[in-house]
MOPAC internal coordinates of N, CA, C and O (Angstrom, degrees):
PM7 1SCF
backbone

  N    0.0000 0     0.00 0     0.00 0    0    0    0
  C    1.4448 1     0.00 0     0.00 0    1    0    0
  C    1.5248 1   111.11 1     0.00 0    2    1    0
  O    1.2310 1   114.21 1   135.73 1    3    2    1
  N    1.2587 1   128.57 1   -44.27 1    3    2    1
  C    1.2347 1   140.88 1   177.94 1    5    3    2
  C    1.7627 1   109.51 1   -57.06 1    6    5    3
  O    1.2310 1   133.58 1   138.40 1    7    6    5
  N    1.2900 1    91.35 1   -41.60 1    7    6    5
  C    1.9144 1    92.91 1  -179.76 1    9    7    6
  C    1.6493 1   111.43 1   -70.28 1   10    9    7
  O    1.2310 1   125.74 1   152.49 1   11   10    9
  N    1.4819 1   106.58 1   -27.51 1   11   10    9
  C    1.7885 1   100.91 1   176.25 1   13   11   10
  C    1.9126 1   105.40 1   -76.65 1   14   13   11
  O    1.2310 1   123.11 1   166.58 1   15   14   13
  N    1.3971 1   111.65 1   -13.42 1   15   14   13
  C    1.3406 1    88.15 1  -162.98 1   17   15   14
  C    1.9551 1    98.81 1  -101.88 1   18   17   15
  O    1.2310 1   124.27 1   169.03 1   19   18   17
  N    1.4448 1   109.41 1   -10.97 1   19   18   17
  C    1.3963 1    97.08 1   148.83 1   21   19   18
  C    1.2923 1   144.20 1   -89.47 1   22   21   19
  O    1.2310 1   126.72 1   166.69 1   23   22   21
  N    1.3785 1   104.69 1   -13.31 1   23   22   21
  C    1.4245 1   119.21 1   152.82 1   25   23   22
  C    1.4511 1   124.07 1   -17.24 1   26   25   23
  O    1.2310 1   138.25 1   116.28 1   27   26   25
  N    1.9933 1    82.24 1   -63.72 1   27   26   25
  C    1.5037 1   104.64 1   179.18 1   29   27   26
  C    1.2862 1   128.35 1   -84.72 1   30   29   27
  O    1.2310 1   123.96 1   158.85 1   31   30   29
  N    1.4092 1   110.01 1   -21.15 1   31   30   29
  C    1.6954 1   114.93 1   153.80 1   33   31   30
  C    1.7861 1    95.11 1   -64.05 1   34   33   31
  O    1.2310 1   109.99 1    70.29 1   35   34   33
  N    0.8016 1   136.40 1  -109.71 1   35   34   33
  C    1.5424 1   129.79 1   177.52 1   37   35   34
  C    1.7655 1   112.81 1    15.72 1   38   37   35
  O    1.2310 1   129.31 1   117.22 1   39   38   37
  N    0.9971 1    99.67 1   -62.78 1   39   38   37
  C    1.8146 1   106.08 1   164.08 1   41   39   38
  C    1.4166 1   111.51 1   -49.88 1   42   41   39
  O    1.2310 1   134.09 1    73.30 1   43   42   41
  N    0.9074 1    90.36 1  -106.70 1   43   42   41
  C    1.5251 1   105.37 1   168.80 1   45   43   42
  C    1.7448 1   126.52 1    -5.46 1   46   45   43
  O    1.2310 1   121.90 1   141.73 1   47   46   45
  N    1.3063 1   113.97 1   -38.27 1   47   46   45
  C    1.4377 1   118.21 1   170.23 1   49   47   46
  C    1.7163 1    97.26 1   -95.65 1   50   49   47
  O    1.2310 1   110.75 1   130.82 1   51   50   49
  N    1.2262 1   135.01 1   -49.18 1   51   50   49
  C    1.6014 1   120.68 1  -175.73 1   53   51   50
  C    1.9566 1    97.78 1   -50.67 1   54   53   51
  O    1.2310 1   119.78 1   155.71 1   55   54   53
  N    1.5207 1   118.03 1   -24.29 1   55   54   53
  C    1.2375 1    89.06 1  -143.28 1   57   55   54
  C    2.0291 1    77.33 1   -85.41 1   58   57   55
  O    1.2310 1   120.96 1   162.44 1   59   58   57
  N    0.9311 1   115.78 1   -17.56 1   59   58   57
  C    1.2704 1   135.65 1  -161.83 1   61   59   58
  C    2.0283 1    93.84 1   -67.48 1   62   61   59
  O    1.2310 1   121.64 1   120.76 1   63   62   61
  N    1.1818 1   114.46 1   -59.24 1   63   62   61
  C    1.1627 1   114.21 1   172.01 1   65   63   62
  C    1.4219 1   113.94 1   -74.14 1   66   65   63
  O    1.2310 1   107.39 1   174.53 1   67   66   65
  N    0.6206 1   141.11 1    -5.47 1   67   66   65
  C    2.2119 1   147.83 1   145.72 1   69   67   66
  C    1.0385 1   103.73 1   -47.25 1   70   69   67
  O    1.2310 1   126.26 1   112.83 1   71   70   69
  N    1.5227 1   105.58 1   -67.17 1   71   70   69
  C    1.3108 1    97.52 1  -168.98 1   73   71   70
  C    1.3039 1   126.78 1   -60.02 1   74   73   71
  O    1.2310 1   122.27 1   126.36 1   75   74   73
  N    1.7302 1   113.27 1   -53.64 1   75   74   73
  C    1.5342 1   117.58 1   161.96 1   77   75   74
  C    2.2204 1   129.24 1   -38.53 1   78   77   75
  O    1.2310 1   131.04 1   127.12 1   79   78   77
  N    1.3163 1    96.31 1   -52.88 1   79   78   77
  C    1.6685 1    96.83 1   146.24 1   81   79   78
  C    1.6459 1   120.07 1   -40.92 1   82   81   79
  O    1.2310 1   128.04 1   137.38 1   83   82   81
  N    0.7809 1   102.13 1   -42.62 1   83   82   81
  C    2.2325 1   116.55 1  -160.15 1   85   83   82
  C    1.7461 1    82.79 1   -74.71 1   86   85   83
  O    1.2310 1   119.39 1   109.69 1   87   86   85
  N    1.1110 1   118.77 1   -70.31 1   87   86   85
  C    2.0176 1   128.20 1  -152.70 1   89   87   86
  C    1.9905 1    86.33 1   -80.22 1   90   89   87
  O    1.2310 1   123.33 1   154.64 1   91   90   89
  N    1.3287 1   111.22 1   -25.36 1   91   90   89
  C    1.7498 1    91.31 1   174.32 1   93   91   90
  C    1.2575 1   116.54 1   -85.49 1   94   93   91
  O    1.2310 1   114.78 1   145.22 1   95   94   93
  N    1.7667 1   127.49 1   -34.78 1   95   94   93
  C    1.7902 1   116.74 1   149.83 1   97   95   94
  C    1.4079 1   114.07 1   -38.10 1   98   97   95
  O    1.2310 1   124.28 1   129.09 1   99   98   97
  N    1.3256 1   109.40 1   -50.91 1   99   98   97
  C    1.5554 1    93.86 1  -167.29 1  101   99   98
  C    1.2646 1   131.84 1   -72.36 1  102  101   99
  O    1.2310 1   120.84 1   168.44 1  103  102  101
  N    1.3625 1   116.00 1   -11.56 1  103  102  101
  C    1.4038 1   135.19 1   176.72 1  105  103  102
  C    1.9366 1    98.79 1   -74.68 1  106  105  103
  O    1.2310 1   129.15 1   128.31 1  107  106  105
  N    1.7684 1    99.97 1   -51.69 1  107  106  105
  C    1.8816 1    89.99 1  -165.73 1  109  107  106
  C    1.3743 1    80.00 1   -79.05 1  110  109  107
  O    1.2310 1    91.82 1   155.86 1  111  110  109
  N    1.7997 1   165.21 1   -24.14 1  111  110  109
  C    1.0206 1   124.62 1   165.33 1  113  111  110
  C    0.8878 1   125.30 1   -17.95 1  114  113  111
  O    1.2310 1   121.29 1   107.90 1  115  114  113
  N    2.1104 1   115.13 1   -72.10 1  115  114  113
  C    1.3558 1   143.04 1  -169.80 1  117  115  114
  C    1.4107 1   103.22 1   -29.03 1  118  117  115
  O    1.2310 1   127.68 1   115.93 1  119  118  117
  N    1.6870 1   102.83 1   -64.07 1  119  118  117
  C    1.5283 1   132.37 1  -145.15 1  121  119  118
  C    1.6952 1   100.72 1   -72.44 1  122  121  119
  O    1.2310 1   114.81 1   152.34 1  123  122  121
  N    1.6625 1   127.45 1   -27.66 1  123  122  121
  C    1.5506 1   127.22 1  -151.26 1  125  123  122
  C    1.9560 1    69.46 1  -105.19 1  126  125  123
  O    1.2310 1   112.81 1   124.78 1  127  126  125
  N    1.3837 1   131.19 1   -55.22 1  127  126  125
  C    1.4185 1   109.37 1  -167.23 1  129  127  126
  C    1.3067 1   115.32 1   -49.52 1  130  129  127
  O    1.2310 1   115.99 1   127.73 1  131  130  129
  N    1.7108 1   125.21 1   -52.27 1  131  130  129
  C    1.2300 1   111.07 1   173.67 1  133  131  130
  C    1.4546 1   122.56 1   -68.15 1  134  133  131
  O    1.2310 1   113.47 1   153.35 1  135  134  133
  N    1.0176 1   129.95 1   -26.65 1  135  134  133
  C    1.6622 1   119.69 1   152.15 1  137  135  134
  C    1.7061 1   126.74 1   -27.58 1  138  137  135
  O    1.2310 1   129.46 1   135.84 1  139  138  137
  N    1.5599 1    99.37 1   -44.16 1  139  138  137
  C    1.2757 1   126.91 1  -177.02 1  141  139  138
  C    1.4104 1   106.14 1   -49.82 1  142  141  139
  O    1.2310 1   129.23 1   114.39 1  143  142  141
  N    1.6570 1    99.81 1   -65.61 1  143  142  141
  C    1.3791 1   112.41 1  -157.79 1  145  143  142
  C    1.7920 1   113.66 1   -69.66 1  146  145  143
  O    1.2310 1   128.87 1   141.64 1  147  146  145
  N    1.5554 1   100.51 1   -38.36 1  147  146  145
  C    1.2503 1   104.24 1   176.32 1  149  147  146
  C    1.3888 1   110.89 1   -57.51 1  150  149  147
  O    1.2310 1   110.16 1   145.23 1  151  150  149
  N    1.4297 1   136.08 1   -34.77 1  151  150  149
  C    1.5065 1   140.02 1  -166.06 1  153  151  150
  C    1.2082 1   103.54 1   -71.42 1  154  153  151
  O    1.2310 1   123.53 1   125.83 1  155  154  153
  N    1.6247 1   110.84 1   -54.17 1  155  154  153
  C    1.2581 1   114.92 1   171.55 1  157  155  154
  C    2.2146 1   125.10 1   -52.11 1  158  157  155
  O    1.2310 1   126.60 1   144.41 1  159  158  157
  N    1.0075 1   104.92 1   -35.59 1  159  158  157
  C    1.4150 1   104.78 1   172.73 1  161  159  158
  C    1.6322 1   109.84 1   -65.91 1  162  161  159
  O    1.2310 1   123.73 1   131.24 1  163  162  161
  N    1.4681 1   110.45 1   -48.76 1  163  162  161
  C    1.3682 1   119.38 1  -179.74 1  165  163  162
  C    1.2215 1    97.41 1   -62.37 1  166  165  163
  O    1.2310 1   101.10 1    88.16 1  167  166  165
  N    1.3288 1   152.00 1   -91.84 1  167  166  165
  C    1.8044 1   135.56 1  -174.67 1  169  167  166
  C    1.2535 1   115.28 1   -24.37 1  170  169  167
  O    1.2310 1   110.11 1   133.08 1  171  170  169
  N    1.7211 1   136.18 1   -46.92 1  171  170  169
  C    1.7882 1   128.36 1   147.92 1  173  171  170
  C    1.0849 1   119.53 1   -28.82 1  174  173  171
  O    1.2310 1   122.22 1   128.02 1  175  174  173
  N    1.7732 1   113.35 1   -51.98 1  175  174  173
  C    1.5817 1    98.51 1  -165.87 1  177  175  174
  C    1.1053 1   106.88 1   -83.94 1  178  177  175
  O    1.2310 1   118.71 1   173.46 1  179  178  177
  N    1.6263 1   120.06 1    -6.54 1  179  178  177
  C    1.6867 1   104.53 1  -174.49 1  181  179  178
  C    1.7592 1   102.10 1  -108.40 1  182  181  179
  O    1.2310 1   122.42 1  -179.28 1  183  182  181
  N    1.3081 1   112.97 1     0.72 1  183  182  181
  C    1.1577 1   103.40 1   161.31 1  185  183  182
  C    1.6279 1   119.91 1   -89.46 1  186  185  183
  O    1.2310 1   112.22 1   161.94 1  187  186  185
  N    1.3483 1   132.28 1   -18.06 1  187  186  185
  C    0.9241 1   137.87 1   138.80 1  189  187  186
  C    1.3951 1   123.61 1   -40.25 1  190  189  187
  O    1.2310 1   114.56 1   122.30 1  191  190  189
  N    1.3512 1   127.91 1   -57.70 1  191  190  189
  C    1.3215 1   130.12 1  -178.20 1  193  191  190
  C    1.9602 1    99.68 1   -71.21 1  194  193  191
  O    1.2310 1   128.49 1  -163.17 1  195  194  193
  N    0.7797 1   101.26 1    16.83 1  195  194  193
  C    1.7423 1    95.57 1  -163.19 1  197  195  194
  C    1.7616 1    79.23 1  -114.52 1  198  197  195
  O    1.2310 1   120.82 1   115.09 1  199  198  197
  N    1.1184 1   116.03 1   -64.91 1  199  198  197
  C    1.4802 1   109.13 1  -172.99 1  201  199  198
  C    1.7170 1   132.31 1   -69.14 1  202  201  199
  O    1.2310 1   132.32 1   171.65 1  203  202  201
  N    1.3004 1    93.80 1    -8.35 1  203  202  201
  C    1.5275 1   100.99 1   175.92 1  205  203  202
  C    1.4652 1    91.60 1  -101.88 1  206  205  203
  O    1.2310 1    91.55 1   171.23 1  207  206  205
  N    0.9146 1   165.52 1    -8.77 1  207  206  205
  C    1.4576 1   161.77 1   147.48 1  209  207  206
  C    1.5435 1    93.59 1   -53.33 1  210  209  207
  O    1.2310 1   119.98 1   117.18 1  211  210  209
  N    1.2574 1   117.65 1   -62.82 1  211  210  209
  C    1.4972 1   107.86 1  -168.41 1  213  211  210
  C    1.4306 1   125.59 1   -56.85 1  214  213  211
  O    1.2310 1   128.41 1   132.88 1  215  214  213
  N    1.8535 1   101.41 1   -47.12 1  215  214  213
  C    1.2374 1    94.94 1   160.10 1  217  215  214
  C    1.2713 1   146.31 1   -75.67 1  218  217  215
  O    1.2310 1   125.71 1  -173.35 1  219  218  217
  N    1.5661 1   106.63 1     6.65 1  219  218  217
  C    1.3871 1   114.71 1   176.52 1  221  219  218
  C    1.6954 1   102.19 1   -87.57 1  222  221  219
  O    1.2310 1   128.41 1   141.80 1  223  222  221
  N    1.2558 1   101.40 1   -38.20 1  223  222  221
  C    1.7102 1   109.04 1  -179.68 1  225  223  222
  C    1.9102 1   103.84 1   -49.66 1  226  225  223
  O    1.2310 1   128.78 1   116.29 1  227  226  225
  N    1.4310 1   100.69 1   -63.71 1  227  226  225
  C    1.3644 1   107.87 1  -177.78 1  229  227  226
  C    2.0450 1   112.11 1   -40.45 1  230  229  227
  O    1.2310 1   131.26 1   130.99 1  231  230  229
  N    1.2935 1    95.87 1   -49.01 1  231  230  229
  C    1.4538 1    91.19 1  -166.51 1  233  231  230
  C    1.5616 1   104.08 1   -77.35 1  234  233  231
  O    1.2310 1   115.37 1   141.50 1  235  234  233
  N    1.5177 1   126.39 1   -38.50 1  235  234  233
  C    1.7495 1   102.41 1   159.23 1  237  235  234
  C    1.4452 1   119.23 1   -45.82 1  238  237  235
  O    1.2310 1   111.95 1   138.02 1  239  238  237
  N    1.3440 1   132.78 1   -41.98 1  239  238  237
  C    1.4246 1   122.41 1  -157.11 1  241  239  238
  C    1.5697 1    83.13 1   -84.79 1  242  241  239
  O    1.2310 1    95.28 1   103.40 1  243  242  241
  N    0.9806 1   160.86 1   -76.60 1  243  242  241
  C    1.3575 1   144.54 1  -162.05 1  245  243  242
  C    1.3550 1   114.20 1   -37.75 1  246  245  243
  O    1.2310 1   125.57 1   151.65 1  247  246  245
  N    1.1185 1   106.91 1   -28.35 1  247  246  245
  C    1.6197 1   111.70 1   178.74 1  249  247  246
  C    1.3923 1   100.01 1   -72.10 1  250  249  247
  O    1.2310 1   111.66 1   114.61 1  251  250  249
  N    1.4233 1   133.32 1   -65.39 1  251  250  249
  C    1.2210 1   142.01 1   172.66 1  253  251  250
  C    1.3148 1   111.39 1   -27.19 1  254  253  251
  O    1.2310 1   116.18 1   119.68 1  255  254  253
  N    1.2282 1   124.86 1   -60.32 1  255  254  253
  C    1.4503 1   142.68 1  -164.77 1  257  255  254
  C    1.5033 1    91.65 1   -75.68 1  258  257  255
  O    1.2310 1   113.33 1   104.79 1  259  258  257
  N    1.1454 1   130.21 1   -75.21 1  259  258  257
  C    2.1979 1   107.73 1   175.36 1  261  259  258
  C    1.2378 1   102.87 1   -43.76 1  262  261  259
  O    1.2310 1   102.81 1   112.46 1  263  262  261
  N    1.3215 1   149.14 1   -67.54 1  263  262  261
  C    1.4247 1   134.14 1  -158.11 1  265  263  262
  C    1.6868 1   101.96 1   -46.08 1  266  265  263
  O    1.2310 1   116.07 1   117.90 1  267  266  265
  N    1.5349 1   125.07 1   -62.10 1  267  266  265
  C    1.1039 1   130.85 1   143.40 1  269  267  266
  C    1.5890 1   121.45 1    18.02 1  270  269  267
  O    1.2310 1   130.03 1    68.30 1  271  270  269
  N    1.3543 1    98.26 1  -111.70 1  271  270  269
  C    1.3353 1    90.27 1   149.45 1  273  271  270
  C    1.0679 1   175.75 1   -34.41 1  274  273  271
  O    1.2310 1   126.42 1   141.18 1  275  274  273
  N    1.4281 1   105.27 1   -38.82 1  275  274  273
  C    1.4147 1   129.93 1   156.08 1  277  275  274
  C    2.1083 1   102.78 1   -62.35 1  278  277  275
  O    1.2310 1   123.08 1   146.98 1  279  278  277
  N    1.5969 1   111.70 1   -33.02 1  279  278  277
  C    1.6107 1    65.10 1   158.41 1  281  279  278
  C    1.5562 1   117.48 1  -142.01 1  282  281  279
  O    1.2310 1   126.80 1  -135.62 1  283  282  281
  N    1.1886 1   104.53 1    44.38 1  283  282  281
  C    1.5624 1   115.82 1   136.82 1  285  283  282
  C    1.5712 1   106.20 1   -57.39 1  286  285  283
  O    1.2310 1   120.86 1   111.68 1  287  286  285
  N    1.1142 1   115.96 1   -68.32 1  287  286  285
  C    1.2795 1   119.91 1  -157.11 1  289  287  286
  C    2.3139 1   110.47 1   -61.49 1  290  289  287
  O    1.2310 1   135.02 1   140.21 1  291  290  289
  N    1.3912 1    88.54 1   -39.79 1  291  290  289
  C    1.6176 1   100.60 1   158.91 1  293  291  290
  C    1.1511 1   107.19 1   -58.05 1  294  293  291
  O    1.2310 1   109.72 1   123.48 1  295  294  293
  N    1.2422 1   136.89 1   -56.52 1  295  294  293
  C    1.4944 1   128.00 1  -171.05 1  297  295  294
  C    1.7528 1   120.15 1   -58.55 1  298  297  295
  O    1.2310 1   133.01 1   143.90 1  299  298  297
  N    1.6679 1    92.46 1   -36.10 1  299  298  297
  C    1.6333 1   101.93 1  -178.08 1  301  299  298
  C    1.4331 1   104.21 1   -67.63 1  302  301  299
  O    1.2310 1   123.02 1   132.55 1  303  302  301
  N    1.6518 1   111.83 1   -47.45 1  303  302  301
  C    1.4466 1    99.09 1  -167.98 1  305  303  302
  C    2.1120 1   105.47 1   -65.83 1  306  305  303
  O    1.2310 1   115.84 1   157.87 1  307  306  305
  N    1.0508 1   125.50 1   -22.13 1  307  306  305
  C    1.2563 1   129.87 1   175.48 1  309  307  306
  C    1.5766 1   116.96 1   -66.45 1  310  309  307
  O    1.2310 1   120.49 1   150.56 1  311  310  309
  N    1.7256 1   116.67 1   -29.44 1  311  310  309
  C    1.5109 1   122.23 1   171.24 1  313  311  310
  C    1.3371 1   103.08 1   -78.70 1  314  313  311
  O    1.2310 1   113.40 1   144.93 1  315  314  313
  N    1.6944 1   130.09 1   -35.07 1  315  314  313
  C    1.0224 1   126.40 1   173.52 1  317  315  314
  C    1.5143 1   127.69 1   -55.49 1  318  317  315
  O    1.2310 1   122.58 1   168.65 1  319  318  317
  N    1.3045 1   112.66 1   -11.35 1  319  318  317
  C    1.7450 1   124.29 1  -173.70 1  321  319  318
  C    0.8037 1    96.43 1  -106.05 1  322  321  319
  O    1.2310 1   106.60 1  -179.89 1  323  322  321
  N    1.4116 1   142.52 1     0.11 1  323  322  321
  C    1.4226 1   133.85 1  -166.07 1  325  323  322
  C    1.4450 1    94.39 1  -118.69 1  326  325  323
  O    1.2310 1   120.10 1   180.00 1  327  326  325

């Protein structure tokens, strides 16, 4: 009689630790999705910050590149008088 009723203590705690396993996935589910999401916003904002740098880069060097020119082209008309 004693062996059926630890049996069932025996049950009873495996099912007991299942369950605790079962509700602790579901928590680091919870816990790894919002990990997720936050990582994911942070790669937006730094891909954002990545592309307005570029295009800010781009639009100085275009600027650079007319000044550039403007006096290449002064210089030519000045070799040309010479």
């Amino acid at each position: 009689m004693d062996e059926i009723y630890t049996r069932l203590d025996d049950e009873q705690t495996e099912r007991q630790l299942l369950a605790g396993w079962r509700n602790m996935l579901f928590r680091d589910r919870r816990a790894h999705a919002h990990t997720r999401l936050l990582m994911e916003a942070e790669a937006r904002m730094l891909e954002h910050r990545r592309s307005t740098k570029t295009s800010e880069s781009t639009t100085a060097l275009q600027g650079q590149i007319t000044a550039l020119q403007g006096q290449v082209t002064a210089l030519q008309a000045q070799v040309t008088t010479l």
